[in-house]
C-alpha positions as a printed NumPy array, in Angstrom:
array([[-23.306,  19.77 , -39.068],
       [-21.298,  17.104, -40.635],
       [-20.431,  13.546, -39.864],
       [-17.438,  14.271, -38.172],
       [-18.996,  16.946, -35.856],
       [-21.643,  14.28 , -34.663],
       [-18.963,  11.763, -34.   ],
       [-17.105,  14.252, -31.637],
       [-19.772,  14.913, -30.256],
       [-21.325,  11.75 , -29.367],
       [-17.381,  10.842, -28.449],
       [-17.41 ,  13.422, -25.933],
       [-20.984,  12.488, -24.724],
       [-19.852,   8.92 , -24.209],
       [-16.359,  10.13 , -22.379],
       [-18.879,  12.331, -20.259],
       [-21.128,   9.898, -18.717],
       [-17.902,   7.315, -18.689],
       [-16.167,  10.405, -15.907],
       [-19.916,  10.32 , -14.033],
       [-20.053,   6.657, -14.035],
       [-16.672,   6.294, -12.964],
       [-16.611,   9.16 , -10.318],
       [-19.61 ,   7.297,  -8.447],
       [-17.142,   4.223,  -7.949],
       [-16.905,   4.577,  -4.123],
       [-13.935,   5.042,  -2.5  ],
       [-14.407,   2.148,   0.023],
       [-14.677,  -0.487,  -3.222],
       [-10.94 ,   1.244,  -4.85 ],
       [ -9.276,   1.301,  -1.584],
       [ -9.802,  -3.15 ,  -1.261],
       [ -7.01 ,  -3.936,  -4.376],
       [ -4.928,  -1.154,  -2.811],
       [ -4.429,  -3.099,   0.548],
       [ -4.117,  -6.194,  -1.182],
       [ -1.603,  -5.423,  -3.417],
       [  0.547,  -3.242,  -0.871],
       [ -0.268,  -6.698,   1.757],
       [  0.747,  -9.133,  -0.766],
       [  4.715,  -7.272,  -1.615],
       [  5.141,  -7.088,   2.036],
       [  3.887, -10.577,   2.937],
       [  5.192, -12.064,   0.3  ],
       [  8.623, -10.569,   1.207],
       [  8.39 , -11.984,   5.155],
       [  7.803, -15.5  ,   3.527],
       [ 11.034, -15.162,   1.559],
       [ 12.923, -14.169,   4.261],
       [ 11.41 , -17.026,   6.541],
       [ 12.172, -19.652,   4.346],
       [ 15.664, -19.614,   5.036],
       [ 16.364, -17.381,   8.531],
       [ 20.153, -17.956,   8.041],
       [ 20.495, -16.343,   4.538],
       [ 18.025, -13.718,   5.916],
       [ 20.581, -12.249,   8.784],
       [ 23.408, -12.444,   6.131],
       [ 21.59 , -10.189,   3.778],
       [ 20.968,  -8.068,   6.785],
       [ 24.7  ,  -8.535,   7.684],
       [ 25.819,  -7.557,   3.777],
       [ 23.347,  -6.269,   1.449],
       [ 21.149,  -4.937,   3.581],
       [ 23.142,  -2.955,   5.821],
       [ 21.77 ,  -0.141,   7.648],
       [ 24.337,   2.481,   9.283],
       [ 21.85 ,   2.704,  12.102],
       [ 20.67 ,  -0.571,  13.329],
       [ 22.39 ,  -3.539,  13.959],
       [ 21.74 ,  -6.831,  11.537],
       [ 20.157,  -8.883,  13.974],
       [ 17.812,  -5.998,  15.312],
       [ 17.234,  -5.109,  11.425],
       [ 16.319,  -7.85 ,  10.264],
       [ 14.11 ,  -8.995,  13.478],
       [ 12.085,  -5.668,  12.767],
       [ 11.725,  -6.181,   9.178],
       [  9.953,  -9.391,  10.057],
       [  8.115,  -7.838,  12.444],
       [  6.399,  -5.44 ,   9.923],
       [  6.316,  -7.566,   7.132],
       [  4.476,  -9.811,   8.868],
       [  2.14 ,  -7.728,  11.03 ],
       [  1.189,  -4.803,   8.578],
       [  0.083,  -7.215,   5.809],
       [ -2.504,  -9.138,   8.198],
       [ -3.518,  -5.395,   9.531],
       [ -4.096,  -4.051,   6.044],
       [ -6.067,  -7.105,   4.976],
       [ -8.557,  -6.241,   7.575],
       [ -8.086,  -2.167,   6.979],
       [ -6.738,  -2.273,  10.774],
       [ -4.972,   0.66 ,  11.813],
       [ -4.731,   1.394,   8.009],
       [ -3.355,   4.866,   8.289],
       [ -0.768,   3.958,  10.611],
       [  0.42 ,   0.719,   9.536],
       [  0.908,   2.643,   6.222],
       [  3.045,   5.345,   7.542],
       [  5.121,   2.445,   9.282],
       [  5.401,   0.816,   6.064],
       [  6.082,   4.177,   3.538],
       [  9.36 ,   4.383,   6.231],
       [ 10.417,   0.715,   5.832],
       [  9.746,   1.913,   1.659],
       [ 11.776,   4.947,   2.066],
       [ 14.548,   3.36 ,   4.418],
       [ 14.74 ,   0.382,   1.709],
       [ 15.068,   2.759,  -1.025],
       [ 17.841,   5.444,   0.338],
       [ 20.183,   2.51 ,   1.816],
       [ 19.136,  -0.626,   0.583],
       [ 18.078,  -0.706,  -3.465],
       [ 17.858,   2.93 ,  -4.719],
       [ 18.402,   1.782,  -8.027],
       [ 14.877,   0.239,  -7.382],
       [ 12.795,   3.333,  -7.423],
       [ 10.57 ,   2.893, -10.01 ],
       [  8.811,   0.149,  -7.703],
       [  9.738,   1.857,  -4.596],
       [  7.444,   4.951,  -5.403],
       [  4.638,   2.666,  -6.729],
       [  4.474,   1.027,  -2.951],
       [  4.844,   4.712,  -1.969],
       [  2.165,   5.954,  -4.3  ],
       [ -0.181,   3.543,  -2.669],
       [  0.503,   3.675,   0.814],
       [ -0.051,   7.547,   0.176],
       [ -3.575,   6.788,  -0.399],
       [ -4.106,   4.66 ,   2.131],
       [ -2.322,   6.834,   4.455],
       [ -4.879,  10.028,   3.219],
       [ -7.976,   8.792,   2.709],
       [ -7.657,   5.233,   5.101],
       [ -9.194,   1.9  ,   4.484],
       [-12.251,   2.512,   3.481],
       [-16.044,   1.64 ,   4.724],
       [-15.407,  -2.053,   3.606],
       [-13.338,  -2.32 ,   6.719],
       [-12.466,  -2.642,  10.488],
       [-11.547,   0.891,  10.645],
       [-14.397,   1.832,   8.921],
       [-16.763,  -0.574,  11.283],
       [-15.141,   1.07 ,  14.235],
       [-15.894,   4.75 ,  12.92 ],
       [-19.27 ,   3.898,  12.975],
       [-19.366,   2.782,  15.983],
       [-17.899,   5.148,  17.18 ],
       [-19.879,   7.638,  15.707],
       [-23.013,   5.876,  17.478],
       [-22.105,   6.102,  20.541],
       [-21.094,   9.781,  20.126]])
């Protein structure tokens, strides 16, 4: 067997128990930094568009136009989630929901509003997938109120 043999192999034993370690990360623990990160675009977002209400209904009345909705009701909705869904996911309340609300603000945002955006558009989406599949977690108030709910089953 030569030197170069050993080293692959020994490569591949390391990458091995690296996959094992790694697969035993729970779920619960990966799922925290999602719901930050999708909380803190959203949040951070709502904060922008509070800071100055008056520029906010004017992008709602020009860029942001929406063929359905009026700018007033638009932008009062926006607010709405970007507020709300942020606080919820911090908590992993309502996870799965609050993400479907917010992959159709994502997908609404990308078909009419910035579609040349995209590439950060399906990162949010890729995200919210997860969270809308597998939930919040354990670590969470969903997860506390499975188990209780499994209790008193």
């Amino acid at each position: 067997m030569t030197i170069e043999t050993k080293a692959a192999g020994r490569a591949c034993g390391i990458a091995a128990a690296a996959t094992v370690m790694l697969d035993r990360v729970p779920y619960s623990l990966l799922a925290i930094p999602l719901r930050l990160a999708v909380a803190t675009v959203f949040w951070n977002s709502a904060m922008a568009h509070l800071d100055n209400w008056d520029t906010t209904l004017e992008l709602f009345a020009t860029d942001y136009q929406l063929p359905f909705l009026p700018p007033v009701l638009a932008a009062d909705m926006a607010i709405v989630i970007e507020v709300g869904a942020p606080i919820l996911l911090l908590f992993g309340a309502a996870t799965r929901a609050t993400s479907l609300v917010l992959l159709g603000m994502t997908t609404v945002i990308e078909v009419f509003v910035y579609p040349q955006a995209w590439p950060t558009h399906i990162q949010w989406a890729a995200m919210l997938l997860v969270l809308l599949c597998r939930g919040a977690g354990e670590w969470s108030l969903d997860g506390l109120m499975g188990r209780i709910f499994r209790r008193s089953r």
